[in-house]
Each structure stands twice: as structure tokens, then as C-alpha cells.
C-alpha atoms as an extended CHARMM CRD file, in Angstrom:
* protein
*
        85  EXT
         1         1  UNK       CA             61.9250000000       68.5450000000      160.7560000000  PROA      1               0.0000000000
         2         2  UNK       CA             63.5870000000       71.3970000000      162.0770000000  PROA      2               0.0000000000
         3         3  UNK       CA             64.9480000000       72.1820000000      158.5500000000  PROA      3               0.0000000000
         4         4  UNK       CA             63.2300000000       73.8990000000      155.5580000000  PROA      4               0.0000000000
         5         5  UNK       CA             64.2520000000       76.8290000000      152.5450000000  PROA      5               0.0000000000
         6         6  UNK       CA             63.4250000000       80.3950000000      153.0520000000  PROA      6               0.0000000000
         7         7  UNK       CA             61.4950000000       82.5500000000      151.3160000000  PROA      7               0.0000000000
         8         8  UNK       CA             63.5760000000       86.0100000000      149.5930000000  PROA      8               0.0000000000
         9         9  UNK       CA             62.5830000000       88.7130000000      152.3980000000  PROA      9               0.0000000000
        10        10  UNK       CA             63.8280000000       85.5130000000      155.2980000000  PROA      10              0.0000000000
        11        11  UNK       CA             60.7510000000       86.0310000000      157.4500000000  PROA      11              0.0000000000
        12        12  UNK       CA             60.8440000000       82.6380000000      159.4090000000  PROA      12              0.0000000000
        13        13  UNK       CA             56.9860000000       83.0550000000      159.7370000000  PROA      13              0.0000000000
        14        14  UNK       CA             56.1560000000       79.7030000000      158.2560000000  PROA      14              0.0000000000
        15        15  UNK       CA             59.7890000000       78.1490000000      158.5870000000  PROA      15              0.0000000000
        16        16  UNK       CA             58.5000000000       75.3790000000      161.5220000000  PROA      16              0.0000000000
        17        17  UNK       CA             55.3540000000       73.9110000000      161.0830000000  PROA      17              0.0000000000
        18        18  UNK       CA             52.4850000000       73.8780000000      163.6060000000  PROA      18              0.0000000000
        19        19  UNK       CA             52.5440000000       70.6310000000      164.6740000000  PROA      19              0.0000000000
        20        20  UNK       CA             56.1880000000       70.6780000000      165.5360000000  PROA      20              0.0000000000
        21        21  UNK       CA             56.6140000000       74.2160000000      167.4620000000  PROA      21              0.0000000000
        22        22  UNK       CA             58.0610000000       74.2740000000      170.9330000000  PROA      22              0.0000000000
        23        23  UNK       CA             58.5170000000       70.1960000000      171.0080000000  PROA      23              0.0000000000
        24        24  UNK       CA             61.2520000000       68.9630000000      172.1330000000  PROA      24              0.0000000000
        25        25  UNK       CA             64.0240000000       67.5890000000      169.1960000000  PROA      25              0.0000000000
        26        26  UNK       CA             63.8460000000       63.8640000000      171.4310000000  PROA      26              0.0000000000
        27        27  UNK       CA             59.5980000000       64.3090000000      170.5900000000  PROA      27              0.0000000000
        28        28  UNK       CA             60.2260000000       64.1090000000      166.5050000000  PROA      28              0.0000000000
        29        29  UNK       CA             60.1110000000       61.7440000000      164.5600000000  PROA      29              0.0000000000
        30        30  UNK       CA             63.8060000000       60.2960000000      163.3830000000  PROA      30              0.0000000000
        31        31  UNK       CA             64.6550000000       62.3320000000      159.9130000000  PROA      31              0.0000000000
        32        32  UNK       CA             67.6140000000       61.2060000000      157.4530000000  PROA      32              0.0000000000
        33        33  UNK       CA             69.3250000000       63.4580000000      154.3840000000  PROA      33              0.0000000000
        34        34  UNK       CA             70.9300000000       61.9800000000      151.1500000000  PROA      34              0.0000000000
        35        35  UNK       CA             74.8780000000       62.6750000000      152.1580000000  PROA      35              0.0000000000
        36        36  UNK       CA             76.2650000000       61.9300000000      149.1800000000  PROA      36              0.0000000000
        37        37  UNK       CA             79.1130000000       59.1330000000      150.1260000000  PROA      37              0.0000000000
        38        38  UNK       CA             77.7130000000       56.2450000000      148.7160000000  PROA      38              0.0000000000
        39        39  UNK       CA             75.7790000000       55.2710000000      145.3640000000  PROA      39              0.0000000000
        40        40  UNK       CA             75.8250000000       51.9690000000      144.0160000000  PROA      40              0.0000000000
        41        41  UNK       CA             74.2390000000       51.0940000000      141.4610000000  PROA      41              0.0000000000
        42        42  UNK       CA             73.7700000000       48.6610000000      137.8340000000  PROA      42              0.0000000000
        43        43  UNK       CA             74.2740000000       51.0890000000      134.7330000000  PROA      43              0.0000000000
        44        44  UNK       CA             70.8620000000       49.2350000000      133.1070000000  PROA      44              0.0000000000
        45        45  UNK       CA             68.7780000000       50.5040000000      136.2030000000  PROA      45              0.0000000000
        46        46  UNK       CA             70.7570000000       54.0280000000      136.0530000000  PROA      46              0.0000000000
        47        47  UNK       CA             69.3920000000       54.0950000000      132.1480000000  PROA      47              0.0000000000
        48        48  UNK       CA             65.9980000000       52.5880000000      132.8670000000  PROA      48              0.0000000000
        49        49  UNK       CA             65.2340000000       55.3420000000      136.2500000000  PROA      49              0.0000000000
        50        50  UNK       CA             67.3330000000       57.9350000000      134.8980000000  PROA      50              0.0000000000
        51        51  UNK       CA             68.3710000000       58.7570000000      138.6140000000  PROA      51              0.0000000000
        52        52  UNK       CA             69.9300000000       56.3420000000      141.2610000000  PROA      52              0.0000000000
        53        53  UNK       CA             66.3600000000       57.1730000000      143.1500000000  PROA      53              0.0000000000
        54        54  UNK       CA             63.4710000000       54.9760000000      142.1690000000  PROA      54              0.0000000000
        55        55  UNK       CA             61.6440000000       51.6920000000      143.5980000000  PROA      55              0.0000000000
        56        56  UNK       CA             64.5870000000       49.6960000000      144.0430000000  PROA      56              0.0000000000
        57        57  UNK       CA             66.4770000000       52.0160000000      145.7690000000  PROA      57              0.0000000000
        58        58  UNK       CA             67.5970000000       51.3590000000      149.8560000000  PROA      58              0.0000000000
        59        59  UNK       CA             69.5590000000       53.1390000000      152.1250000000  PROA      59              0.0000000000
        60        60  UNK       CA             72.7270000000       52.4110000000      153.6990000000  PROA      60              0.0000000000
        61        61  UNK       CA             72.3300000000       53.9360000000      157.3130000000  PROA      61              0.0000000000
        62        62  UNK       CA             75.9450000000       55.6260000000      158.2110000000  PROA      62              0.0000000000
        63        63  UNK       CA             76.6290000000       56.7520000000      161.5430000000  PROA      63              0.0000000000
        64        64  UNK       CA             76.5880000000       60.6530000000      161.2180000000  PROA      64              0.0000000000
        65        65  UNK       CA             80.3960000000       61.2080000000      161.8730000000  PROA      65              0.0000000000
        66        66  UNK       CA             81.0130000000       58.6680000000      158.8920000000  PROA      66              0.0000000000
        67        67  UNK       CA             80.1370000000       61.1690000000      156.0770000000  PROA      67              0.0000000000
        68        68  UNK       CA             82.7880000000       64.0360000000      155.4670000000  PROA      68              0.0000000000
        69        69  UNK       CA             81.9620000000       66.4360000000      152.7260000000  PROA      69              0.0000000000
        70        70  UNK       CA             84.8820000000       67.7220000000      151.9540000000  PROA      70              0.0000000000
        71        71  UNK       CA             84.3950000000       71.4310000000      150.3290000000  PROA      71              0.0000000000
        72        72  UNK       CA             86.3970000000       73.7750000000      152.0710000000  PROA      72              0.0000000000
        73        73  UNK       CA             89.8030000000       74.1450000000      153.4480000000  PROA      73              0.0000000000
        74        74  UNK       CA             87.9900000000       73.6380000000      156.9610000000  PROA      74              0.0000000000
        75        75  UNK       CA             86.4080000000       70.8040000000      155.9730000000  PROA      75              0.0000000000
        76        76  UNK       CA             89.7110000000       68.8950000000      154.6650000000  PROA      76              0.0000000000
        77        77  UNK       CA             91.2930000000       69.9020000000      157.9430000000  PROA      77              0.0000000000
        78        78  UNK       CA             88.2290000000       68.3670000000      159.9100000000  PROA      78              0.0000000000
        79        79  UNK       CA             89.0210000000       64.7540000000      157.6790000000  PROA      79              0.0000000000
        80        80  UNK       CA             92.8550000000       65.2130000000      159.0610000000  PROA      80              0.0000000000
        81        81  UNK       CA             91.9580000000       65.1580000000      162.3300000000  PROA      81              0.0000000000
        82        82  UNK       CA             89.7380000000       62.5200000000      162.2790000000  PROA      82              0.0000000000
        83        83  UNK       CA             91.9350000000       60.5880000000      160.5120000000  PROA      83              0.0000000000
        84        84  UNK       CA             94.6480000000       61.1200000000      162.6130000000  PROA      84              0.0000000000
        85        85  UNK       CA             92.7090000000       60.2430000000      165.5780000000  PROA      85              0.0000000000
């Protein structure tokens, strides 16, 4: 909830809503984002949905240091050491 897009000139005028300004993060509501490790899914609901998101879609909920998005140089050396460890 704390998260949103900015407009061009990035005035955060109207980045947190009302209803949320100057709570506490332990007052919100639980949020979840897509992370991109795991889709599963049976090609004939792929071609019928045209998008692995649709009625029969669920969620498999990952523990947040599960998902490693490995895109930088940084990020691979992140994976090492959580391998390694």
C-alpha cells in the first residue's frame, strides 16, 4: 500500500492515499506482488485465458527471501551468497 507509479514532474502529492497516511506499516492490510518464480500452468487454459491470470488461477505463497530476481551483477552475487550459506 505504500507503493504506487509517479506522475512525469515526481510530485508525491497523491503518491499515499488518505486513508493510509501516517499509519503505521503493522496497521495495513497484508499486500502480495506477482514475483515471477513460478507459473504453472495447462497449455489449453494458457490458449483459452490468453494469460496465466484468470478464474482458475491461485497463488503459491513464497516466503519473501525465496524469490531472487536475478538482473544484475549484484543480484547474481546476492544468489551466491545465499546459496553458499
Amino acid at each position: 500500500m505504500w507503493a504506487n507509479t509517479l506522475p512525469e514532474d515526481g510530485c508525491m502529492r497523491v503518491f499515499i492515499r488518505k486513508e493510509i497516511k501516517n499509519k503505521n506499516r503493522q496497521e495495513l492490510p497484508v499486500f502480495y506482488r506477482v514475483n515471477d518464480a513460478i507459473y504453472l500452468a495447462y497449455w489449453n487454459y494458457l490458449k483459452e485465458q490468453k494469460s496465466f491470470f484468470g478464474n482458475e488461477t491461485f497463488v503459491y505463497i513464497m516466503p519473501h527471501i525465496r524469490p531472487i530476481d536475478i538482473d544484475s551483477e549484484v543480484d547474481y552475487k546476492w544468489a551466491e551468497i545465499l546459496i553458499k550459506n
